[in-house]
N, C-alpha and C positions, 0 to 999 in steps of 0.2 A: 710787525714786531713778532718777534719767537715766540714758541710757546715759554720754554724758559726766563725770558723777560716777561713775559705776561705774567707768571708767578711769581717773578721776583720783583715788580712793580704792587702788585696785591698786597704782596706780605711788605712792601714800604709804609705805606697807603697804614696800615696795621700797627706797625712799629712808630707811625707818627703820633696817631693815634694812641698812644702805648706814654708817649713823653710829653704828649698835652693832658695827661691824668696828671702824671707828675708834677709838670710845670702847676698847672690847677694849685693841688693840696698843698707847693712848696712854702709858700706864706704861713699859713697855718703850724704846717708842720718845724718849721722852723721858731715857732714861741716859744716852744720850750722842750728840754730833751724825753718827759714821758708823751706829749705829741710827736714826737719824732720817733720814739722806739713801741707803744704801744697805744696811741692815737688817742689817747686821753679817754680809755674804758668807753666808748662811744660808737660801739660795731651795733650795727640790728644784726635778728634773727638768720637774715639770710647772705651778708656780705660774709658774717663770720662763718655758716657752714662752706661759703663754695668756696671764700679764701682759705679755710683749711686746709681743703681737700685739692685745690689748685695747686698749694702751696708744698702739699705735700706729695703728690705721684709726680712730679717733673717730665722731663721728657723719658723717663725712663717706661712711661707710661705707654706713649705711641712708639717707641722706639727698641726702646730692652724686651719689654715682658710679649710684645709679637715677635721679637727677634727668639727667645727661649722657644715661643708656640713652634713657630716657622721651623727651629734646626732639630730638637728632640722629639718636638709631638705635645700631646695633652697634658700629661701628668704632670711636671714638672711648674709648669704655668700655672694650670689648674688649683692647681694645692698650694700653691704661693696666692692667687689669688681672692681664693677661700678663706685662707688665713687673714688675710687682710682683710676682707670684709667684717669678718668677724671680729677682730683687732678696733677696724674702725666704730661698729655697733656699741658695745663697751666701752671704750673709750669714753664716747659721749655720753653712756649710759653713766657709768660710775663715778670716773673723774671731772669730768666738766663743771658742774654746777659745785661740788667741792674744792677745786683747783680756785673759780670765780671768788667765791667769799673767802677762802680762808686767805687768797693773795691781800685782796684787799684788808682783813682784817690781820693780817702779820705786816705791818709797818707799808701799807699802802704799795708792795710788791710792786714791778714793773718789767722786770726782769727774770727768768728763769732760775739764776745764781741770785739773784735777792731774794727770791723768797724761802732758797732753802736755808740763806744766809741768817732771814728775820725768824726766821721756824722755826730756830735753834739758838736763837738768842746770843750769835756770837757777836763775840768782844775780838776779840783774833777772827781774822777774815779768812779760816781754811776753806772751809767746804765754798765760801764767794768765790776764791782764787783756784783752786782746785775745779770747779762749773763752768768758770769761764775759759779755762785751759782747755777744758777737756772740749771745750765749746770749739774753740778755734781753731782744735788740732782737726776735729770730724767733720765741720764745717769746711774747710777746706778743701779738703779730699771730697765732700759731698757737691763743692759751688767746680769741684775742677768735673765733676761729671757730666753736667749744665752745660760746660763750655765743651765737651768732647759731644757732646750733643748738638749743638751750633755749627761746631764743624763738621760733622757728617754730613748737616741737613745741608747746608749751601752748597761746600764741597764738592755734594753729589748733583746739585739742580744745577751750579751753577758751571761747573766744570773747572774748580780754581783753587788752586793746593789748597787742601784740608787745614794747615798752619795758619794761613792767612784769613782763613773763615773764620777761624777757631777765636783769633786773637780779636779781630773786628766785632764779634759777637759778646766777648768778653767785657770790652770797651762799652760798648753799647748799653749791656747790664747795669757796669756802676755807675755809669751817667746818670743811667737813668733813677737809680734807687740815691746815692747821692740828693737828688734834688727832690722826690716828696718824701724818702723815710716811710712809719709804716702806713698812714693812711693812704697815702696811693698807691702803694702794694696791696694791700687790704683792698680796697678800691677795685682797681686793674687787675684783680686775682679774681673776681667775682667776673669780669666780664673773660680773663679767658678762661674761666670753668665752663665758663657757655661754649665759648669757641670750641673747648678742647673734647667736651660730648659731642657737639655738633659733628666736630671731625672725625670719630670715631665711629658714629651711627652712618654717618654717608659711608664712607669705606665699607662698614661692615655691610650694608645694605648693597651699593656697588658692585662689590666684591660677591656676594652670594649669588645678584641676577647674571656678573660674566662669566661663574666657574659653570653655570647652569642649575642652581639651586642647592638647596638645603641636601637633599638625597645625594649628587653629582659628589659634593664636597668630601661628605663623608665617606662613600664608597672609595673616592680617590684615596683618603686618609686611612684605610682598611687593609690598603693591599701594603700600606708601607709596615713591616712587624714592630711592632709596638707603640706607633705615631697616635693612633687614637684610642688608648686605655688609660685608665688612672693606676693601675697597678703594675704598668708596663713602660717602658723609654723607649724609644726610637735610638738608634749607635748606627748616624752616619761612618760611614767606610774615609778613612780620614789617610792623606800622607803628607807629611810637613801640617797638618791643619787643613789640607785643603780637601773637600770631601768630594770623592772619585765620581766617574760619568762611567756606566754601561756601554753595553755595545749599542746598545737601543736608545740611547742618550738620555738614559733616564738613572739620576744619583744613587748610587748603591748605599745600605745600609747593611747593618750587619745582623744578626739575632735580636731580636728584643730584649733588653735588660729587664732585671725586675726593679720594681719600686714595691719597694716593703713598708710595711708599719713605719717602722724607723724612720725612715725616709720620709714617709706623708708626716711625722710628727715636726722632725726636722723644718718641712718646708711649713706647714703651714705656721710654724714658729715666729715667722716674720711679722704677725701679727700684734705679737710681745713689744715688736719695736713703741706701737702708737702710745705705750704708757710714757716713752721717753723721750717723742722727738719735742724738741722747741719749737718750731714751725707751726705745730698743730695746738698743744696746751700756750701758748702764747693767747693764740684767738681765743681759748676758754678763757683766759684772763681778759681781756679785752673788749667782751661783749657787752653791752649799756646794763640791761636787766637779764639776770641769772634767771629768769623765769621764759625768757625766750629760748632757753638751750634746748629744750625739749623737741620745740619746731625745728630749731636747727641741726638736731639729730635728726629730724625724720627725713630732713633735706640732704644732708652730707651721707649718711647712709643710702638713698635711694642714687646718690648719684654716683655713689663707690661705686655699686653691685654694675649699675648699666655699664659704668666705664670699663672696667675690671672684664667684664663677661666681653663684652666688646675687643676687647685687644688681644685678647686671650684667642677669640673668634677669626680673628683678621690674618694672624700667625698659622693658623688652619688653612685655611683657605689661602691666603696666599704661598702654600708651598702644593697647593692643586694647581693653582694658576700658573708659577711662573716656577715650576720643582729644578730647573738647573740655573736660575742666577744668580745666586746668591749661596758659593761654595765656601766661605768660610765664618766660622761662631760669628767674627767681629761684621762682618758684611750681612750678616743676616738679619742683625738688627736694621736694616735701610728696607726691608719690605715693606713698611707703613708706605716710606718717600714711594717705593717703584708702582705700587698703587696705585698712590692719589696721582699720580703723573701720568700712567699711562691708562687710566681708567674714566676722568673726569675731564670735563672741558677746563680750560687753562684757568679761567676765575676763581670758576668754584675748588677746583686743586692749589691756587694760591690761596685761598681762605684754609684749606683743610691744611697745609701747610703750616700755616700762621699757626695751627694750635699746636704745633710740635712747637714752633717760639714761643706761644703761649707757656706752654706746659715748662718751658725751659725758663723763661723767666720770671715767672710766678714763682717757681724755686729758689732760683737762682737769688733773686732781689732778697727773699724771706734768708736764706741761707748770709750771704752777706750782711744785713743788718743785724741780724740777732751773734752773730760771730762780731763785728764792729761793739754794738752794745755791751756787749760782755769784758771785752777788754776797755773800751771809754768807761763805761759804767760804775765798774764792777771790781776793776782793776787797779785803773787810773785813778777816779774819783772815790771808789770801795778801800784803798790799800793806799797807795803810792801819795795821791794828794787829794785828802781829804773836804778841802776846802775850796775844792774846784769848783768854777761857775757853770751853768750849762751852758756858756757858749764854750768852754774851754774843753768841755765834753765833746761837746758836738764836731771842735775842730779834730779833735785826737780821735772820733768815731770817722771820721771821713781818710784821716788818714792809715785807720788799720784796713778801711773797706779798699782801698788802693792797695796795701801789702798783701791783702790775702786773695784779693786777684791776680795779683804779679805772681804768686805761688801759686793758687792753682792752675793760670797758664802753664806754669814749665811743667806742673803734674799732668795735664793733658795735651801736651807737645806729642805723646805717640797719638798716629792716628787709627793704630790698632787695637786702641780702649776698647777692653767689652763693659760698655754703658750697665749692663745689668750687677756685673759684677764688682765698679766701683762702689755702685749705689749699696752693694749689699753689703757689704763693710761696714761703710760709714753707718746705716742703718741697725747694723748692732752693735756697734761701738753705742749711738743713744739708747739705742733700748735696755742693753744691759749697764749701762754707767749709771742714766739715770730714771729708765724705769722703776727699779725695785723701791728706790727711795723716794721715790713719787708716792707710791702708792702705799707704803711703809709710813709716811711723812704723814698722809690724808688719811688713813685709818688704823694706825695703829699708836694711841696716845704713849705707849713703853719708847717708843723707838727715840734715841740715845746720840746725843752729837756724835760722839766716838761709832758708833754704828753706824751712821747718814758716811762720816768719812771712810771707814773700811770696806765699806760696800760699794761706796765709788771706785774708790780703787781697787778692790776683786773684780770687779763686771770688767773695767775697764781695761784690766789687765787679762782677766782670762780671754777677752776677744782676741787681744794679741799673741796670746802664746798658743791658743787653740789653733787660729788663722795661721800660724809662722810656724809651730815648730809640732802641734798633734792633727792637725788635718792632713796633709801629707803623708802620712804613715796610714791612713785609708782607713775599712773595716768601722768599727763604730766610731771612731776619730772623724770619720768623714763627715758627718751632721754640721748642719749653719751654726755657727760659733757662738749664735746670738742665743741659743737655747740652753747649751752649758753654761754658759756666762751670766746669763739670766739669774739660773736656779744656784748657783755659788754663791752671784752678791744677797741673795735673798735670804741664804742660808748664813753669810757673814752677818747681814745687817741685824737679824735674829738675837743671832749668837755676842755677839759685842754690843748691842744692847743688854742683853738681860744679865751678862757682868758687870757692864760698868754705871750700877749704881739708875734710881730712876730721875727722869728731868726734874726740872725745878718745879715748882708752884707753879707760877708763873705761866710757863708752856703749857703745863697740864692744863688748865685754866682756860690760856687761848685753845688751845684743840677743844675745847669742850665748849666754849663758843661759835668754833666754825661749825661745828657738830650740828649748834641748835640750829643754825642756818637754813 
């Protein structure tokens, strides 16, 4: 048998394993639609920090943020990685055990768009219908990154057009999520956090004893100008995109760029997103007792930083190892794949494999149901037909998790996605739509339906027009979209609260009950 068959038997072997969770939970999950969208508030301490945190780095994890280390260097990784950590430590610190009781006590929440919907005591279903849009549009464009992740990874082991991995792996996903919903996502996300550290420590470990150590690595990183500073870029020597070979067969770069202030604000910005994704405050809604959150920050935190530092490490090192294969941004995210393959015996390289599937569907699954949820939910049952049964729910959530796979295949049909850069989109489209009002919503008893809905639509709108029509013009335009957009809806949600009038009784009342919490 190949080596290539032998990783791609491991990672079956994985994947089987992967759909006998499912099959497991699908009884269960199928009682009723908050067992199926939020597993009936029933997470312990530690399912809910690793499924967070599985749920949320996806493959963009082993795949994107070594591919950024590998083609620019330090800085850019670095400060993206930093931010996140930091993003994630917070999160759990401030919103979590807030997010837990106040869902619960605002009409027994279950949903991300219900509870902004119950928070605000509306009667007219904007801000529900407005969440779950916003839900489905970013969702989308997040579950097609997953799948341009899928397709890399086979593609590249198995030698078998990129299209055909892509779509196979896609398929795979709503199968799978389809039949247990959240608890064996929740479940299954907890085992591949393991897998997906696991894979990351081996490589990095690997990888530092073949470059020849710690010292070798760096010094190699030294001589490229600006590969290894936080204040400096690496400017591969590019034409059409593809970056040039020496006379000495070694890739030419250009001067070192600076990375300024600005720049580290910008990046470590990404951090902003954790007030808004759904994937992650889902699980704070979700956990049995708010009194485990504690634990499960010190968990989801410790295993950010290893993951984070690790991938970040791998991208290093592997452009000592192997500095001319991988000449272009989009191929360069495959340095985890050329790795574990040409470094590890075939077993162990299909286990470290599987966590790039892990990593992929542990995303993928959470992105799909909570985008499903939002339109059945939220939508259908919130708006359209009120009087809908949860089976009728359930059937209308399986059939949007089928439409929004069939859209994000054709969104990642190019096999020239750079993974880093879908995800970074999508990532502030949440952070800015509905961080401000996250965190606006949980401690600020003034904040104002009319203000929850403007500042949706500011964040959500400045991401696009920052992305589309002010990043391109360069200079301080050039910053992650998610930091303007951020600090606008914050300053809308402010601002149209405090003219239109303060909430009712009522609401003041419940925020001052979740308070006592």
């Amino acid at each position: 048998m190949s080596e290539s068959m032998q990783i791609f038997v491991a990672m079956c072997l994985y994947m089987a394993l992967v759909i006998g969770i499912g099959i497991y939970y699908s009884k269960r999950a199928n009682e009723s639609s908050e067992n199926y969208f939020l597993g009936g508030r029933s997470l312990g301490p530690w399912i809910t920090a690793m499924s967070a945190e599985a749920s949320d780095m996806s493959g963009w994890l082993l795949m994107g943020l070594p591919g950024v280390a590998y083609w620019c260097g330090l800085s850019d990784a670095a400060w993206t990685a930093i931010g996140l950590g930091i993003g994630t430590y917070v999160n759990w610190l401030v919103v979590a055990k807030r997010l837990r009781n106040y869902s619960a006590i605002a009409g027994d929440s279950i949903t991300i768009p219900d509870f902004f919907s119950n928070r605000f005591k509306e009667n007219r279903k904007i801000i529900m219908t407005l969440s779950a849009l916003f839900i489905l549009v970013f969702f989308t464009v997040y579950a097609s990154s997953c799948f341009v992740t899928v397709g890399k990874l086979f593609s590249t082991l198995l030698d078998i057009k990129y299209q055909y991995m892509m779509i196979a792996g896609a398929l795979f996903v709503v199968i799978y999520t389809v039949l247990g919903g959240f608890l064996a996502e929740s479940a299954s996300d907890f085992m591949q956090a393991v897998v997906m550290i696991f894979a990351l420590v081996t490589v990095l470990l690997t990888g530092i004893w073949n470059a020849g150590g710690i010292s070798a690595v760096i010094e190699n990183s030294k001589q490229i100008p600006g590969f290894f500073e936080l204040f400096g870029i690496a400017q591969p020597k590019l034409v059409d995109g593809v970056q040039q070979i020496g006379e000495a067969g070694r890739p030419l770069f250009g001067e070192a760029g600076n990375y300024g202030f600005l720049t580290i604000i910008s990046t470590m910005s990404w951090g902003l997103g954790y007030f808004g994704v759904p994937q992650v405050l889902l699980r704070f809604m979700a956990i049995k007792n708010s009194g485990d959150l504690g634990k499960s920050r010190k968990i989801a935190t410790a295993w950010c930083f290893i993951s984070l530092f690790a991938a970040v490490a791998i991208g290093i090192i592997g452009r000592a190892l192997y500095p001319d294969a991988l000449l272009t941004k989009s191929l360069s995210e495959n340095i985890f794949i050329l790795m574990s393959t040409n470094l590890l015996p075939s077993l162990i390289a299909g286990v470290v494999m599987a966590g790039i599937l892990a990593a992929t569907i542990s995303s993928s699954d959470s992105y799909l149901l909570i985008a499903a949820s939002a339109v059945s939910k939220n939508i259908f049952q919130g708006v359209i037909k009120k009087d809908a049964t949860d089976k009728q729910v359930m059937i209308v959530s399986r059939i949007i998790l089928l439409i929004i796979t069939l859209v994000g295949i054709i969104i990642a049909l190019d096999e020239n996605s750079v993974i880093f850069t879908v995800v970074a989109f999508a990532w502030a489209g949440f952070g800015a739509t509905f961080g401000p009002i996250m965190l606006f919503s949980l401690f600020w008893k003034r904040t104002t339906r009319a203000g929850a809905i403007a500042g949706m639509l500011a964040g959500a709108g400045m991401v696009f027009l920052w992305k589309l029509v002010l990043s391109p013009m360069g200079g301080i335009f050039g910053i992650y979209e998610l930091l303007p957009a951020f600090i606008f809806s914050s300053i809308v949600i402010f601002l149209v609260s405090y003219i239109s009038g303060e909430p009712s009784k009522e609401i003041q009342e419940e925020f001052e009950q979740a308070k006592a919490c």
